[in-house]
C-alpha positions as a LaTeX table, in Angstrom:
\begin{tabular}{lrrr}
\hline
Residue & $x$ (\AA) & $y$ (\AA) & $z$ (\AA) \\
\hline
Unk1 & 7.16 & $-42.21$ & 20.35 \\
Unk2 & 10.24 & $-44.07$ & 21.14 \\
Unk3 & 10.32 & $-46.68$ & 24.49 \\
Unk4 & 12.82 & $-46.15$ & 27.27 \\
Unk5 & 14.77 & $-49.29$ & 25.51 \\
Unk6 & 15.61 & $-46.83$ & 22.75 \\
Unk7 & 17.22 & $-44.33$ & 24.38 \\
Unk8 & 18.37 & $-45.98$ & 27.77 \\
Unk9 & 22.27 & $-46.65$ & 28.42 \\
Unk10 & 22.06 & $-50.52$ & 29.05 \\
Unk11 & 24.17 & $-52.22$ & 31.42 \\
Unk12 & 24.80 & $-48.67$ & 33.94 \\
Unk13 & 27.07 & $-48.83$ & 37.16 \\
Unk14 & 25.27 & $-49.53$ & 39.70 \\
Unk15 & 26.17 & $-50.83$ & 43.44 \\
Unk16 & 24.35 & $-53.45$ & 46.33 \\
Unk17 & 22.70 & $-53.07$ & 49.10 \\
Unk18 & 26.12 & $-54.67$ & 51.47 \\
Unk19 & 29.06 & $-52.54$ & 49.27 \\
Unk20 & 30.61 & $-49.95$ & 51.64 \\
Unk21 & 29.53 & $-46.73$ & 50.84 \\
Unk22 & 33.17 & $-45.53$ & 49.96 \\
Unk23 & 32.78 & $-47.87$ & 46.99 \\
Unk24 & 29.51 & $-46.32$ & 45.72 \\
Unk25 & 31.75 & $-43.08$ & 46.13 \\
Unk26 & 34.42 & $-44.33$ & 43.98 \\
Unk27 & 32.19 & $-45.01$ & 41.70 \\
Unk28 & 29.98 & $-42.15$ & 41.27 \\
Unk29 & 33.68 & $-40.15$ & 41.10 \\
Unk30 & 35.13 & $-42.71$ & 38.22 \\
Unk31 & 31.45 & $-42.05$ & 36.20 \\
Unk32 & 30.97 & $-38.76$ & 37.20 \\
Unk33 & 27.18 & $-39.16$ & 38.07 \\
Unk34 & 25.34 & $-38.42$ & 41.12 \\
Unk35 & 23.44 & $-41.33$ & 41.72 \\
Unk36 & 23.35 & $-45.00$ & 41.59 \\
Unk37 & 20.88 & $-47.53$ & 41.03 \\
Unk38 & 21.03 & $-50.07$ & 44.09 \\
Unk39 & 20.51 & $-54.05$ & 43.11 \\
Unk40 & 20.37 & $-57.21$ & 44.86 \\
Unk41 & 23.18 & $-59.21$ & 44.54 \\
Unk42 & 23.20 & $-62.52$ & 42.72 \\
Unk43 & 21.31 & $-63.75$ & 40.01 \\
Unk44 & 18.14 & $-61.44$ & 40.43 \\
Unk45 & 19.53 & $-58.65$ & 39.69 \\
Unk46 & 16.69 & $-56.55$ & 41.20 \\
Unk47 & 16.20 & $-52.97$ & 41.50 \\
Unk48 & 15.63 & $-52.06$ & 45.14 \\
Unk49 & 16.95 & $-48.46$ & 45.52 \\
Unk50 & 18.79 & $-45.17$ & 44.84 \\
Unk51 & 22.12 & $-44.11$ & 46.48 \\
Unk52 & 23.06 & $-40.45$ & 45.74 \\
Unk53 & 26.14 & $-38.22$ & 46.68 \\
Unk54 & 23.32 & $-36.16$ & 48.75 \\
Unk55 & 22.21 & $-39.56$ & 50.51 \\
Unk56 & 26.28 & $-40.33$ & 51.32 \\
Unk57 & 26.58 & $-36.59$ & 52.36 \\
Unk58 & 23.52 & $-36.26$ & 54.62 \\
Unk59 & 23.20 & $-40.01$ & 55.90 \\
Unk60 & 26.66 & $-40.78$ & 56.94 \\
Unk61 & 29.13 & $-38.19$ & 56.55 \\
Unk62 & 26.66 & $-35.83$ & 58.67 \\
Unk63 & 24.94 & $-38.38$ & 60.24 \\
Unk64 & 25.05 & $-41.34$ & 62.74 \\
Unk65 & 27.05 & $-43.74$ & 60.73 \\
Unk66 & 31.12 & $-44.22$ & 60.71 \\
Unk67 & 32.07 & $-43.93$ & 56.95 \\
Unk68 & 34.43 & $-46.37$ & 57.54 \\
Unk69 & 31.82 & $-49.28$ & 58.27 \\
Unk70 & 29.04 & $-47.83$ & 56.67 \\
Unk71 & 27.37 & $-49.67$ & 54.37 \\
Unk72 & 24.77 & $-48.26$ & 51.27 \\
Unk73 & 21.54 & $-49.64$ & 52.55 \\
Unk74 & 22.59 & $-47.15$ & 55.16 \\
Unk75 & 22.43 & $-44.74$ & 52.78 \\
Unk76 & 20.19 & $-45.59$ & 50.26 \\
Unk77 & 16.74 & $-44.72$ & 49.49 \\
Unk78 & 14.72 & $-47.98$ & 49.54 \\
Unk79 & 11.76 & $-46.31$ & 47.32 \\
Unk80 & 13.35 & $-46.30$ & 43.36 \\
Unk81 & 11.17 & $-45.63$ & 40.97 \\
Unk82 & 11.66 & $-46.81$ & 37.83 \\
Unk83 & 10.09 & $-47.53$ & 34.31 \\
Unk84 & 10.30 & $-50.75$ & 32.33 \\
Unk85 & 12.18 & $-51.22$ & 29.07 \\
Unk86 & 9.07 & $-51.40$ & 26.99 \\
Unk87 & 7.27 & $-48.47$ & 28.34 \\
Unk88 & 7.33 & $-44.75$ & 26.45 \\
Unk89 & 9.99 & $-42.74$ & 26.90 \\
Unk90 & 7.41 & $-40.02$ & 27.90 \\
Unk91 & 6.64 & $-41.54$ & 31.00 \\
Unk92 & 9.89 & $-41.55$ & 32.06 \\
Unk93 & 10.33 & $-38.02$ & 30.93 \\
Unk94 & 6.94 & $-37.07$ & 33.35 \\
Unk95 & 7.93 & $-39.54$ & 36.51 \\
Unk96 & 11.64 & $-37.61$ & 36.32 \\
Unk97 & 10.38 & $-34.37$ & 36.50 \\
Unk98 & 7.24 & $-35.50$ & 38.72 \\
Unk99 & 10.21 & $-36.68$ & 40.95 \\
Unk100 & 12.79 & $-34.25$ & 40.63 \\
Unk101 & 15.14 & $-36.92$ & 38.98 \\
Unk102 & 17.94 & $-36.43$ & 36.84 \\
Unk103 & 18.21 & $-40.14$ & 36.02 \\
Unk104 & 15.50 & $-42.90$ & 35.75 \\
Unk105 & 16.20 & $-46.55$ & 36.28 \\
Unk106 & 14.79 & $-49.04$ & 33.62 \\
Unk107 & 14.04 & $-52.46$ & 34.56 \\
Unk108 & 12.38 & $-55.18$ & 32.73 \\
Unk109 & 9.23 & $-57.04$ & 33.85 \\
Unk110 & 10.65 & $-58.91$ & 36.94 \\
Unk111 & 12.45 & $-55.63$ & 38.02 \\
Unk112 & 15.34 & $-56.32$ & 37.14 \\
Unk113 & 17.56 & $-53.60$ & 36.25 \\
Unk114 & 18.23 & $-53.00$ & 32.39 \\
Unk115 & 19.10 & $-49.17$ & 31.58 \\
Unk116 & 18.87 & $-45.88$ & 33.02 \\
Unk117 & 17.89 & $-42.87$ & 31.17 \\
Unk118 & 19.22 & $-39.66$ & 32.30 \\
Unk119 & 18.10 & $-36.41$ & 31.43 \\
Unk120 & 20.76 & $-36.02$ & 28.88 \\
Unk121 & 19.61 & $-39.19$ & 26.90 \\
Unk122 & 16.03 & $-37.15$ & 26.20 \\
Unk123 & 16.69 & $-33.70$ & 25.62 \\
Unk124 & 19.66 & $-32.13$ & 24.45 \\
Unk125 & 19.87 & $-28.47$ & 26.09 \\
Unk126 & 19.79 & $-26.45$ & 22.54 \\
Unk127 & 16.64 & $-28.54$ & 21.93 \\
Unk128 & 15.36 & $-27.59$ & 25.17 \\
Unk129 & 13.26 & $-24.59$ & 24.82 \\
Unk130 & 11.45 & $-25.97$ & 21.85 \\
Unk131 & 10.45 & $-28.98$ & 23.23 \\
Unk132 & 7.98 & $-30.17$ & 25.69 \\
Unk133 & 10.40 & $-32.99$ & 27.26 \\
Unk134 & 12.65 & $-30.30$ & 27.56 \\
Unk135 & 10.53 & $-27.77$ & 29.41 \\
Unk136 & 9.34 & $-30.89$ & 31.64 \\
Unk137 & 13.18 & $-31.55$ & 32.64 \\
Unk138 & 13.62 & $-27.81$ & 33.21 \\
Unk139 & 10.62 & $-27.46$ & 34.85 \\
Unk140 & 12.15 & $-30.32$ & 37.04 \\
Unk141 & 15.58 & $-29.06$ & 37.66 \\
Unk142 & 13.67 & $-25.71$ & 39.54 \\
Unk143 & 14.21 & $-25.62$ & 43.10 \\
Unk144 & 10.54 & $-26.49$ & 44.53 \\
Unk145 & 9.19 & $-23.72$ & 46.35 \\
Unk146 & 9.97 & $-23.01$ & 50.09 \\
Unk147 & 13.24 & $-25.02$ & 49.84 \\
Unk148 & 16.23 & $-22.49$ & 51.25 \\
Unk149 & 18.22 & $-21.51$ & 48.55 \\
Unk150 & 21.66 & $-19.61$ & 48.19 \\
Unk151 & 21.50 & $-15.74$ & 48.26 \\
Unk152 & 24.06 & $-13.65$ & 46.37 \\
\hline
\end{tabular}
């Protein structure tokens, strides 16, 4: 079975802790992805949480922070889980859909971030059906039961 270093985009976007939060926008617009890895600045280069267009949406834009001096930590979700480099690629298949993530940060043994594998990177969607990292992904893109969801 391949590692997450075999499939994993290295060097992803990612933003800190201090950027405003209109720059993790711009960003998430110019890569059009939905979330973004959070790392200390400087030299440690540390993973220490996810920012997503939900977080920016429900934390500031609808909640008690002014865009305009908002910051991502005020945003952010301090919990990121994340796989290391060397690990199988299963396990980040099973902690994504265990999660309900659509992209998995890598890091290597001092947590510092390396890659991200998104669900793209493991299954492609006519492979899908057939396969069993494809049902997991499915499985995790379901909307969890007793969540509201849109009526037609």
């Amino acid at each position: 079975m391949p590692t997450c270093r075999d499939v994993m985009t290295r060097e992803p976007v990612y933003c800190a802790p201090s950027d405003p939060v209109t720059r993790a926008a711009e960003l998430m617009r110019s890569h059009d992805v939905g979330s973004l890895p959070v790392v200390e600045p400087g030299d440690t280069g540390r993973l220490v949480g996810m920012v997503t267009d939900r977080d920016l949406v429900l934390k500031i834009v609808a909640g008690p922070h002014a865009a305009e001096r908002a910051t991502v930590r005020d945003a952010m979700t301090a919990e990121a889980w994340s796989c290391r480099a060397d690990e199988d690629v299963s396990r980040a298949v099973s902690m994504m859909a265990d999660k309900r993530v659509r992209r998995m940060p890598i890091v290597d043994g001092e947590g510092r971030l390396v890659g991200i594998i998104a669900e793209a990177d493991v299954a492609k969607p006519r492979d899908r059906a057939e396969t069993r990292t494809g049902a997991r992904i499915d499985a995790s893109l379901q909307p969890a039961a007793g969540r509201n969801q849109l009526r037609t």
